[in-house]
SEGULO-643487 format. One record per residue (C-alpha): residue in one letter; x, y, z negated. Coordinates in steps of 0.02 Angstrom, whole numbers, always signed. Last residue first. Layout:
<atom type="A" xx="X" yy="Y" zz="Z"/>
...
END
This chain:
<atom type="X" xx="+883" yy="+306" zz="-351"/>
<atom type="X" xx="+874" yy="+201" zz="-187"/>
<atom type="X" xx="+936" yy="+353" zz="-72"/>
<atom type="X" xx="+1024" yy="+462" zz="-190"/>
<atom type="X" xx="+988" yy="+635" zz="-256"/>
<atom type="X" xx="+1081" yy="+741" zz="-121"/>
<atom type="X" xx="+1035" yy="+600" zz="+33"/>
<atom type="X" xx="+852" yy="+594" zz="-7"/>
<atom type="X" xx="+729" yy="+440" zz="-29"/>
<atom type="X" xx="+570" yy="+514" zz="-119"/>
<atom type="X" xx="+538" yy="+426" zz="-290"/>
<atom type="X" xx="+369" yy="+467" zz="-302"/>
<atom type="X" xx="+285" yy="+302" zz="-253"/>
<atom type="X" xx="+405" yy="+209" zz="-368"/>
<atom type="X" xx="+487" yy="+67" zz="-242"/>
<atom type="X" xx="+457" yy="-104" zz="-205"/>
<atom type="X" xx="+552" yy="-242" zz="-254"/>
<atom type="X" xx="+489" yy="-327" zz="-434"/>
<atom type="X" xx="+300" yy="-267" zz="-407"/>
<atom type="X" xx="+282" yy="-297" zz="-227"/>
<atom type="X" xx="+345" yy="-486" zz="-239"/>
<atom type="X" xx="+235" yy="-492" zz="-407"/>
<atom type="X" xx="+71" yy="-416" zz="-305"/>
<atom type="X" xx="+112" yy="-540" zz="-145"/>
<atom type="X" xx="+71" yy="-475" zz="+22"/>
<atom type="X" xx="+140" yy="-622" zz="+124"/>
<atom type="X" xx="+239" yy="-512" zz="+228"/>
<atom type="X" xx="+384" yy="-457" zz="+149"/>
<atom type="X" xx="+401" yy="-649" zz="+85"/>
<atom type="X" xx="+439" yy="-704" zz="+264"/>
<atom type="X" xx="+599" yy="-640" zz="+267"/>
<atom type="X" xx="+669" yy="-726" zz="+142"/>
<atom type="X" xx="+814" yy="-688" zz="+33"/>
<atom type="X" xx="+792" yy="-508" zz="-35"/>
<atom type="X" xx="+955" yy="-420" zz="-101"/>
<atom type="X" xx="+926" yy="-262" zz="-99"/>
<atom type="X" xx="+1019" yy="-192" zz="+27"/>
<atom type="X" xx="+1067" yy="-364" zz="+149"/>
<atom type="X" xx="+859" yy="-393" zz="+134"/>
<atom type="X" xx="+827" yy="-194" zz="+192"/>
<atom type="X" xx="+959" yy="-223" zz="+312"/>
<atom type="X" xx="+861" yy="-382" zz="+398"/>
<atom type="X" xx="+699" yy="-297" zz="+381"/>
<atom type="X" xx="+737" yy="-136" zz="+470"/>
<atom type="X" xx="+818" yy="-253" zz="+631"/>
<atom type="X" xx="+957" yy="-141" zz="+702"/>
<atom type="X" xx="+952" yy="-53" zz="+886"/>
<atom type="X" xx="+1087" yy="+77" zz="+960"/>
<atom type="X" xx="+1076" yy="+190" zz="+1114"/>
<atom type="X" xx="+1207" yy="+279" zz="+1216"/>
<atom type="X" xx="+1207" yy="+423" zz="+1327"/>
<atom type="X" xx="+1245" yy="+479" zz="+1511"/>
<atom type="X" xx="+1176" yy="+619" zz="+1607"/>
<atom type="X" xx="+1237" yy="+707" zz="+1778"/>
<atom type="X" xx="+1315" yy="+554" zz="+1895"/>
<atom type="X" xx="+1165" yy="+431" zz="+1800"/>
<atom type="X" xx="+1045" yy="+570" zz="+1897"/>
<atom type="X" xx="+880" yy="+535" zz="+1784"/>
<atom type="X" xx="+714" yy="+508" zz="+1829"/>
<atom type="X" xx="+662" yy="+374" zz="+1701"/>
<atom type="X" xx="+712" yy="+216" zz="+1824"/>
<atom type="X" xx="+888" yy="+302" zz="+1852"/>
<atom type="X" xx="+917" yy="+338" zz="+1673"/>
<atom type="X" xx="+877" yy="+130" zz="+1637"/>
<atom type="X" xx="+990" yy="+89" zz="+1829"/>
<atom type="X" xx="+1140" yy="+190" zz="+1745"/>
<atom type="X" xx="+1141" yy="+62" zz="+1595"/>
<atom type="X" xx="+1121" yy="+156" zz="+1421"/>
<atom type="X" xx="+1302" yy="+145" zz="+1339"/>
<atom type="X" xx="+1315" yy="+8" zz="+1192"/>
<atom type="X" xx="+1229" yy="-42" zz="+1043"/>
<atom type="X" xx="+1178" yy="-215" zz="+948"/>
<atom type="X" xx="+1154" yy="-211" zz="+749"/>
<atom type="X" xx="+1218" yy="-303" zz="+595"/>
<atom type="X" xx="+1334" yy="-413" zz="+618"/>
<atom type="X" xx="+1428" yy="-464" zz="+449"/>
<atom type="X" xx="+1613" yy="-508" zz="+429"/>
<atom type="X" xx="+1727" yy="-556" zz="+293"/>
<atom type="X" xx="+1896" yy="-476" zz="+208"/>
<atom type="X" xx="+1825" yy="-399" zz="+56"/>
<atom type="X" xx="+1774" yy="-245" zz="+34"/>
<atom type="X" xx="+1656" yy="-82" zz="+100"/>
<atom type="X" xx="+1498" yy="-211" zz="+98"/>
<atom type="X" xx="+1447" yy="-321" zz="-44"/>
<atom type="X" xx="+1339" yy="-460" zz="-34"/>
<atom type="X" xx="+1248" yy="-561" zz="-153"/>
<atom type="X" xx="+1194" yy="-743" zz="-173"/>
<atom type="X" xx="+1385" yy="-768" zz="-251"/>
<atom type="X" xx="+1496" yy="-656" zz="-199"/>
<atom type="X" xx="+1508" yy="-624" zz="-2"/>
<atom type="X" xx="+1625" yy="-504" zz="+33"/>
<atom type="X" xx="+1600" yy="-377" zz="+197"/>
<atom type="X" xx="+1652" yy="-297" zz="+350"/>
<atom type="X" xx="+1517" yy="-232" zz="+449"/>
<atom type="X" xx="+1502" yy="-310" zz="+624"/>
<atom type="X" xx="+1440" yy="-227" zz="+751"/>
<atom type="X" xx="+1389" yy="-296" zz="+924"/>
<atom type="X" xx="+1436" yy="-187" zz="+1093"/>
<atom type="X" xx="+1358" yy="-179" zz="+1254"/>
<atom type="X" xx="+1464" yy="-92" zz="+1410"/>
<atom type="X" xx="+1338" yy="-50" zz="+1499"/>
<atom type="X" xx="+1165" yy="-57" zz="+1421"/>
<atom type="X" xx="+997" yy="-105" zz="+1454"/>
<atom type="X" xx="+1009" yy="-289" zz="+1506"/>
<atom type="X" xx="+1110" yy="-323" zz="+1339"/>
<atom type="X" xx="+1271" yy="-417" zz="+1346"/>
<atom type="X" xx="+1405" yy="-415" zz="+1241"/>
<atom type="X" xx="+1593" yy="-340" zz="+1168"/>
<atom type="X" xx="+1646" yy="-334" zz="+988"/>
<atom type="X" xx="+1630" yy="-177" zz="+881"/>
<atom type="X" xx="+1700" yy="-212" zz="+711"/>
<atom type="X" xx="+1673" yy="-84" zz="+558"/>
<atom type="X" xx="+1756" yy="-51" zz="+401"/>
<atom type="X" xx="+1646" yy="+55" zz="+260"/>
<atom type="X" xx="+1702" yy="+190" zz="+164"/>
<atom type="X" xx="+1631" yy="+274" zz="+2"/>
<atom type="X" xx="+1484" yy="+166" zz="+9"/>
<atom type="X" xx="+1305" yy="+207" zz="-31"/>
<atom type="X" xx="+1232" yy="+44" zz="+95"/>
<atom type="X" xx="+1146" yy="+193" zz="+197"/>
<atom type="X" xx="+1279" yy="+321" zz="+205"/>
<atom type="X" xx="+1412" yy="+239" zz="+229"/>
<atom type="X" xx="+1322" yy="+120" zz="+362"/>
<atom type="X" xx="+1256" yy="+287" zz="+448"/>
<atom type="X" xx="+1414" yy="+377" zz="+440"/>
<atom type="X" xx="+1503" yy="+210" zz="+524"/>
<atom type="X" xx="+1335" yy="+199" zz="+651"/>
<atom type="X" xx="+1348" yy="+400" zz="+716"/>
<atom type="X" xx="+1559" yy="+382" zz="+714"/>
<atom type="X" xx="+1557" yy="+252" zz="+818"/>
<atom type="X" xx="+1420" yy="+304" zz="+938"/>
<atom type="X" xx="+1519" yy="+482" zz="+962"/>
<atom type="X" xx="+1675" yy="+375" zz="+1016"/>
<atom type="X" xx="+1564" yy="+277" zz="+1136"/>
<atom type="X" xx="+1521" yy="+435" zz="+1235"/>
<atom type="X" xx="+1419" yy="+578" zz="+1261"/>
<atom type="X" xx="+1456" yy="+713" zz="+1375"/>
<atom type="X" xx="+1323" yy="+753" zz="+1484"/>
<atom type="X" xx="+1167" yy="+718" zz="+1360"/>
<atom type="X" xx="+1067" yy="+573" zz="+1322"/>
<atom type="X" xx="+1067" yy="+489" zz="+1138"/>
<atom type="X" xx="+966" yy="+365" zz="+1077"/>
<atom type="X" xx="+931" yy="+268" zz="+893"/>
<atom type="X" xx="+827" yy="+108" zz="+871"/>
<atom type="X" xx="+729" yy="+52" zz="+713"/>
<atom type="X" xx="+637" yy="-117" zz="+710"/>
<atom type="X" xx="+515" yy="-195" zz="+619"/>
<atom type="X" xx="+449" yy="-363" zz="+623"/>
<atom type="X" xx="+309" yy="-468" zz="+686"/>
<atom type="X" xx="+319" yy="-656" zz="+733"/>
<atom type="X" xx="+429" yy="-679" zz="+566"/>
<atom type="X" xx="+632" yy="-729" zz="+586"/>
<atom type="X" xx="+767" yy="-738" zz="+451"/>
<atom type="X" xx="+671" yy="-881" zz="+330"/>
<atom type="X" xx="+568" yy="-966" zz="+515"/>
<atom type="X" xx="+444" yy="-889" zz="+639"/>
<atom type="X" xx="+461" yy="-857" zz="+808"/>
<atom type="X" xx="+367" yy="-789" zz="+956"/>
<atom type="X" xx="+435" yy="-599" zz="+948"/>
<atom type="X" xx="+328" yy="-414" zz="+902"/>
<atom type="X" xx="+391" yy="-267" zz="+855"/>
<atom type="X" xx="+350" yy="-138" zz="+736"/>
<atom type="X" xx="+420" yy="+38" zz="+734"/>
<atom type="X" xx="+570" yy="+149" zz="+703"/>
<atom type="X" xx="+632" yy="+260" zz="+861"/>
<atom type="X" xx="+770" yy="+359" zz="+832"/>
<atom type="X" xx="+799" yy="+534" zz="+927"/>
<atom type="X" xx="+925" yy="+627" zz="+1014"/>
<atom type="X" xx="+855" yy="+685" zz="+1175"/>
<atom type="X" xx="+959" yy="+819" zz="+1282"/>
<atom type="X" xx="+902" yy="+807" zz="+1399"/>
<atom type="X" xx="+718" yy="+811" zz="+1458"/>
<atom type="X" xx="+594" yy="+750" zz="+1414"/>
<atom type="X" xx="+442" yy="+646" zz="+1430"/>
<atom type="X" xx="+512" yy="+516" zz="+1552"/>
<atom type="X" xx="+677" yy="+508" zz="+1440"/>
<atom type="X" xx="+547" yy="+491" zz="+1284"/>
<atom type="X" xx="+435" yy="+365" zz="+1387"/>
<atom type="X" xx="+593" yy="+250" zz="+1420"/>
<atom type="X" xx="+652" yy="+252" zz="+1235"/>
<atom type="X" xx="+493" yy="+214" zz="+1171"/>
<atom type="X" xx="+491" yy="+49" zz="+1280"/>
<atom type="X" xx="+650" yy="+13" zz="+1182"/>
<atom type="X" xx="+573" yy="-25" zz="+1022"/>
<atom type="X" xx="+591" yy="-206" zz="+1042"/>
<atom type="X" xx="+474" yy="-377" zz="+1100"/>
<atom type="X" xx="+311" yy="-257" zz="+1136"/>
<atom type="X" xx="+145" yy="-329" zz="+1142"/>
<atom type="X" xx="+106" yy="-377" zz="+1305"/>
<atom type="X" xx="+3" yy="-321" zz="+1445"/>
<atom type="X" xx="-25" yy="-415" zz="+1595"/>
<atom type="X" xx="-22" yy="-386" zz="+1787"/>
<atom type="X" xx="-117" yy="-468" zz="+1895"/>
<atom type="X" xx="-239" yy="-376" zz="+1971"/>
<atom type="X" xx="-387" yy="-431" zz="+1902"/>
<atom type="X" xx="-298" yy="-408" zz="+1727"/>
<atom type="X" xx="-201" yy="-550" zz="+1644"/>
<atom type="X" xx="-224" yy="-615" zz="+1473"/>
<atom type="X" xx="-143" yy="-535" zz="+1347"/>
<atom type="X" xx="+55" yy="-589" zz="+1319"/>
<atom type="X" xx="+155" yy="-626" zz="+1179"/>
<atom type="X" xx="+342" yy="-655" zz="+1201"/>
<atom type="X" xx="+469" yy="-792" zz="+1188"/>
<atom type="X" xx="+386" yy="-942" zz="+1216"/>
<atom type="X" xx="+276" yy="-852" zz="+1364"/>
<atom type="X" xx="+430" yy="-808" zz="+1466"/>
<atom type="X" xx="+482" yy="-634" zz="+1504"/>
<atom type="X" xx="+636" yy="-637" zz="+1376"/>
<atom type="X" xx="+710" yy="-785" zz="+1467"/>
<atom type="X" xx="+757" yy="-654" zz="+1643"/>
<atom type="X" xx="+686" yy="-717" zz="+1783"/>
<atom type="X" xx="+614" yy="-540" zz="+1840"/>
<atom type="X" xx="+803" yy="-433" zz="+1787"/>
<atom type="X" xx="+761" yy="-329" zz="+1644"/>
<atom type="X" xx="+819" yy="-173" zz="+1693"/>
<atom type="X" xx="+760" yy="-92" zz="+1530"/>
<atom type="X" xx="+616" yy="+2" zz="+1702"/>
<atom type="X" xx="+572" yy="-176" zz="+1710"/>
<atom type="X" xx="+540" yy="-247" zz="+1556"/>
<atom type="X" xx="+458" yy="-154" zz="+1400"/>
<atom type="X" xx="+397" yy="-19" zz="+1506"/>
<atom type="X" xx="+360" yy="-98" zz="+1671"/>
<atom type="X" xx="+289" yy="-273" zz="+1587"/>
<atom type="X" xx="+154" yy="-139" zz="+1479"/>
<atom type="X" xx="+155" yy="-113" zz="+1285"/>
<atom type="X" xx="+59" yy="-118" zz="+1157"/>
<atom type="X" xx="+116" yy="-71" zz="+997"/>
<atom type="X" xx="+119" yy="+104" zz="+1083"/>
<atom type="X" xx="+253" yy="+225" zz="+1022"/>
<atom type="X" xx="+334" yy="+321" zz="+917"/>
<atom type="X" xx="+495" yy="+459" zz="+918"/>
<atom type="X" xx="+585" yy="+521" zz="+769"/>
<atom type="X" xx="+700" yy="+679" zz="+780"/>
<atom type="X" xx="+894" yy="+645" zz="+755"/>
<atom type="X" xx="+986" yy="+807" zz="+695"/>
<atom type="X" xx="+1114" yy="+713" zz="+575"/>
<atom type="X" xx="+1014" yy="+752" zz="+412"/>
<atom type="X" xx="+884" yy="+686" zz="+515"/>
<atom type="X" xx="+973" yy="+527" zz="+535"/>
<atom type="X" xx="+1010" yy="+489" zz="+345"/>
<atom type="X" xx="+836" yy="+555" zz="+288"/>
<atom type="X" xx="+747" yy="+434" zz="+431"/>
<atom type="X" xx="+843" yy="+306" zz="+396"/>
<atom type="X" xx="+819" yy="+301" zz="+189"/>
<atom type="X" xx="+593" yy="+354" zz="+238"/>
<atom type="X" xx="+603" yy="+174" zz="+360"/>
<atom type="X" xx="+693" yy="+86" zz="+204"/>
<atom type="X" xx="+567" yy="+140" zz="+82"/>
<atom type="X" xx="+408" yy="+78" zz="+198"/>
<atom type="X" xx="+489" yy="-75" zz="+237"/>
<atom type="X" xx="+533" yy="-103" zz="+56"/>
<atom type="X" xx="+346" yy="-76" zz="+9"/>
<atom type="X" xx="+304" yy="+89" zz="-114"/>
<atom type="X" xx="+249" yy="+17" zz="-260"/>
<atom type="X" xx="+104" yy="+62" zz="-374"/>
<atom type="X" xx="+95" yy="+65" zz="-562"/>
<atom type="X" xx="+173" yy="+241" zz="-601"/>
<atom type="X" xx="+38" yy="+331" zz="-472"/>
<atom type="X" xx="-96" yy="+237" zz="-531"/>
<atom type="X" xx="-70" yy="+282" zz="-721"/>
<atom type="X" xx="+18" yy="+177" zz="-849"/>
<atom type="X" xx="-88" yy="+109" zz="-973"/>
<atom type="X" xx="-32" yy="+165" zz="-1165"/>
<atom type="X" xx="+39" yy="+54" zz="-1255"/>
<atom type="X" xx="-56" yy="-40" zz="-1375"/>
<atom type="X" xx="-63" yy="-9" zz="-1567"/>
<atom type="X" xx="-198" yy="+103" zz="-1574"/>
<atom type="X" xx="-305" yy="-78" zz="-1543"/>
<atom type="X" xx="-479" yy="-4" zz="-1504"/>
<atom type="X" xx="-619" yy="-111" zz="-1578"/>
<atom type="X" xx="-747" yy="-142" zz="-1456"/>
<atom type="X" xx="-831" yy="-296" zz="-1562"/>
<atom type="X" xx="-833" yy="-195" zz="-1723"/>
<atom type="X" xx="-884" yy="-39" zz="-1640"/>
<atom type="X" xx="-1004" yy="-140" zz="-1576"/>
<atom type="X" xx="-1095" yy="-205" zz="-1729"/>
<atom type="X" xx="-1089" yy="-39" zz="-1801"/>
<atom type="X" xx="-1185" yy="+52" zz="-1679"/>
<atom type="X" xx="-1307" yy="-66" zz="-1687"/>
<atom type="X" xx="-1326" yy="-49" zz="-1869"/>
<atom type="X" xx="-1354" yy="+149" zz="-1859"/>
<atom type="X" xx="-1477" yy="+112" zz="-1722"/>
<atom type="X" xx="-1565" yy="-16" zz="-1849"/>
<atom type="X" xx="-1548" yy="+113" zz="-1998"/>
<atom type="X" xx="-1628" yy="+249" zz="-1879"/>
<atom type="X" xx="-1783" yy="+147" zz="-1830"/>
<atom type="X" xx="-1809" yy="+95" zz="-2016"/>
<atom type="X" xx="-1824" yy="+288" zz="-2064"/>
<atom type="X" xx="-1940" yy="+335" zz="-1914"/>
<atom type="X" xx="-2059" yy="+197" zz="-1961"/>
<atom type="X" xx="-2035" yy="+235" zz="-2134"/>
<atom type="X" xx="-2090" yy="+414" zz="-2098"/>
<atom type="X" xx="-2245" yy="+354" zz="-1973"/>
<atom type="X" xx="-2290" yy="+232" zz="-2125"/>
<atom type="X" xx="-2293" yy="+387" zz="-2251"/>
<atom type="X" xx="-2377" yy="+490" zz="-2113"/>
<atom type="X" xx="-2536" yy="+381" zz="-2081"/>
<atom type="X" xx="-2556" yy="+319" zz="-2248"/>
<atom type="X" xx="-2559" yy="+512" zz="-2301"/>
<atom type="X" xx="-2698" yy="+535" zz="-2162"/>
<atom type="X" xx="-2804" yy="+385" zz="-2243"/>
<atom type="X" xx="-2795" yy="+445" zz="-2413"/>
<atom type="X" xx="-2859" yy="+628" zz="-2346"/>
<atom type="X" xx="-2988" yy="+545" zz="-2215"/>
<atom type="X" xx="-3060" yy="+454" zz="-2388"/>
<atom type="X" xx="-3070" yy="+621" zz="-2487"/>
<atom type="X" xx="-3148" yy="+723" zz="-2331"/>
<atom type="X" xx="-3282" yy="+565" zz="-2297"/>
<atom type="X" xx="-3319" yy="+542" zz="-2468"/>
<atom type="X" xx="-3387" yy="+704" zz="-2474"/>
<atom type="X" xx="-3468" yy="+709" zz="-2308"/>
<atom type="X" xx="-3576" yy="+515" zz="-2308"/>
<atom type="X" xx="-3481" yy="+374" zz="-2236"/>
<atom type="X" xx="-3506" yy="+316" zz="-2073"/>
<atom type="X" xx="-3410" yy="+430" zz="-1971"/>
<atom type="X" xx="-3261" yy="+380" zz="-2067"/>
<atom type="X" xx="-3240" yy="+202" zz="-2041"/>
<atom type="X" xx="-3142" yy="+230" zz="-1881"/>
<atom type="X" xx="-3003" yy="+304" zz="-1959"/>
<atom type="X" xx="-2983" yy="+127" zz="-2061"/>
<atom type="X" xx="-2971" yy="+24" zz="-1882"/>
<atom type="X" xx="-2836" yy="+156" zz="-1825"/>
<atom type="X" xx="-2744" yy="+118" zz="-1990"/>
<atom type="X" xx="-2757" yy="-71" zz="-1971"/>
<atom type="X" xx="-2696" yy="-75" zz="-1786"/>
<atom type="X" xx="-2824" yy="-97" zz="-1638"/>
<atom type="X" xx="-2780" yy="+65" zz="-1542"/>
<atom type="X" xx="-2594" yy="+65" zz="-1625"/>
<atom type="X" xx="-2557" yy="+150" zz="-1757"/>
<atom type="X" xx="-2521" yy="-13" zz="-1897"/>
<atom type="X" xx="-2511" yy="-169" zz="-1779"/>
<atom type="X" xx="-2437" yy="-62" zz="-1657"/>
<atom type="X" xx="-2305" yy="-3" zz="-1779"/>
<atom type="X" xx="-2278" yy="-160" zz="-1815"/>
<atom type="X" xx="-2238" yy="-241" zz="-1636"/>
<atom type="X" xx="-2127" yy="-87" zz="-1626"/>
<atom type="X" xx="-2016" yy="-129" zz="-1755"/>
<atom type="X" xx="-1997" yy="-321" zz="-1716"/>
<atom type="X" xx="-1946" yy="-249" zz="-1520"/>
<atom type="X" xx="-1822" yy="-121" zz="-1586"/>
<atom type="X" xx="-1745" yy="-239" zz="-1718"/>
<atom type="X" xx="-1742" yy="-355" zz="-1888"/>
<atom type="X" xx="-1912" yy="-289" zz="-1934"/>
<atom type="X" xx="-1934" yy="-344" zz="-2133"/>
<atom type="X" xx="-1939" yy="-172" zz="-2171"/>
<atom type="X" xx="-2071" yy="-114" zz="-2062"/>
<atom type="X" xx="-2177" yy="-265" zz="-2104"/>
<atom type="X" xx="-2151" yy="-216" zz="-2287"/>
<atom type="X" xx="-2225" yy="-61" zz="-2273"/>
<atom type="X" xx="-2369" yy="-126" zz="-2193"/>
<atom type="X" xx="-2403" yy="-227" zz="-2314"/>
<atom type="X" xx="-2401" yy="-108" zz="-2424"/>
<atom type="X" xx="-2485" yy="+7" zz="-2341"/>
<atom type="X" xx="-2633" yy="-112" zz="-2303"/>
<atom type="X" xx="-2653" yy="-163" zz="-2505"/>
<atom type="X" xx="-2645" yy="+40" zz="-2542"/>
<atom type="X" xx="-2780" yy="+62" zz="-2428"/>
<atom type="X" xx="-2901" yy="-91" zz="-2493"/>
<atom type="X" xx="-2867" yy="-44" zz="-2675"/>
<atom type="X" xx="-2931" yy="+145" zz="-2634"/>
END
């Protein structure tokens, strides 16, 4: 008897005294397991004679279950401990605001939001949109523009070539959107009215100029077109884009390979400070190049310059979206920085639309 109630009690206090799972189950092996003291007491019975044997196994059996009970009991405090420990280290702070969700913390880029403002303002004025290759042939981006062969654009400082082929010719990646204009007359027929938005791709790199940019162009080719439609397409445009009431415009005469006449336009302006404002003032801004699509550009896509005429018009996407919102270098749309992103890009669900307001 004194020899069973000296092993439960120290027994007892071994499953107190554990601080932990592992501590807990070292005693309870040293108590059930196949060498523990209780195990070692079971084993006595077969030698003792049948009475004792049935009032021993008894005492022995009640060991058994009140150390399996405190086991059980000690196990639960130290889970109930543990659980209190980290809700004190993973305290939630009601306090905070809530997280915004995905769709409230991205941005929509500013090349992205521009593209969707020019594509609302020119389909609401029955313009399709037409893409093309990044990659672009000499014929397409050159010859059939009627680039003449010496022109400066064809040299390596200008644009990026691929290595030639066997035969000679080389691929390039395209210096405007143009190229798309010459498959679209190729691919259909008049009358096309479509703008073509894209990236482009120059050898230069400075604040106003990265190696790739984007571009949107606009063409029209019909029988009756002229340069008093063209005005009136780029002033609603303008209006419509910079959210003016009216806006002033001033076509000046140029020279582009692909058109005949050529026009710039200049958007009157007043500078204040590091912004600009457009509809006021008394200075100027070009913006864009345009003119009448030269009769040898129909002729090289299969079209009788005596029957069709049009007009086409090209802007720079990043320039306008820096004159818009105010963004200073050019090179910082590119760099991919989260803060850039954060301050000028756009709420993912704020769709661009001409009722509710372009950059509302």
């Amino acid at each position: 008897m004194t020899d069973i109630a000296q092993i439960e009690q120290r027994i007892l206090a071994d499953v107190a005294a554990a601080s932990d799972e592992a501590a807990l189950e070292a005693a309870r092996v040293a108590a059930l397991g196949k060498n523990g003291a209780i195990t070692a007491l079971l084993k006595t019975l077969g030698t003792l004679p049948p009475e004792e044997r049935k009032s021993r196994g008894s005492l022995i059996n009640g060991l058994k279950e009140r150390v399996n009970a405190a086991l059980a009991a000690r196990r639960e405090a130290l889970k109930g401990a543990a659980l209190k420990a980290r809700l004190d280290t993973e305290s939630l702070d009601v306090t905070l605001p809530v997280r915004e969700t995905p769709a409230e913390v991205g941005r929509v880029h500013p090349i992205t939001q521009v593209t969707d403002e020019l594509t609302a303002i020119f389909a609401d004025m029955g313009f399709a949109v037409a893409e093309g290759p990044d990659i672009e042939t000499d014929d397409y981006n050159f010859t059939k523009l009627n680039f003449p062969q010496d022109h400066p654009a064809r040299d390596m400082q200008d644009t990026f070539f691929f290595n030639p082929k066997p035969d000679g010719s080389r691929l390039l990646l395209r210096t405007h959107t143009s190229p798309v204009q010459v498959r679209t007359m190729l691919a259909q027929k008049p009358p096309i009215r479509v703008i073509i938005p894209g990236r482009t791709y120059r050898s230069d790199s400075d604040q106003t100029h990265t190696p790739m940019f984007h571009q949107v162009e606009g063409l029209v080719i019909d029988r009756s077109s002229h340069l008093g439609h063209l005005k009136w397409i780029l002033e609603e445009f303008c209006k419509a884009f910079f959210e003016v009431d009216r806006v002033k415009m001033r076509f000046r005469p140029s020279f582009f390979p692909f058109t005949e006449p050529s026009l710039e336009v200049d958007i009157q302006c007043r500078r204040e400070k590091d912004e600009i404002r457009f509809g006021e003032g008394d200075d100027w801004l070009e913006i864009l190049g345009c003119g009448m699509v030269h009769p040898n550009v129909l002729r090289n896509c299969g079209l009788d310059p005596d029957d069709f005429q049009g007009f086409a018009w090209g802007m720079g996407i990043d320039r306008i979206a820096m004159l818009k919102y105010g963004m200073a270098d050019l090179r910082a749309f590119f760099e991919a920085d989260v803060r850039w992103l954060t301050h000028y890009g756009f709420r993912p669900l704020d769709f661009p639309t001409l009722a509710g307001g372009l950059s509302s």
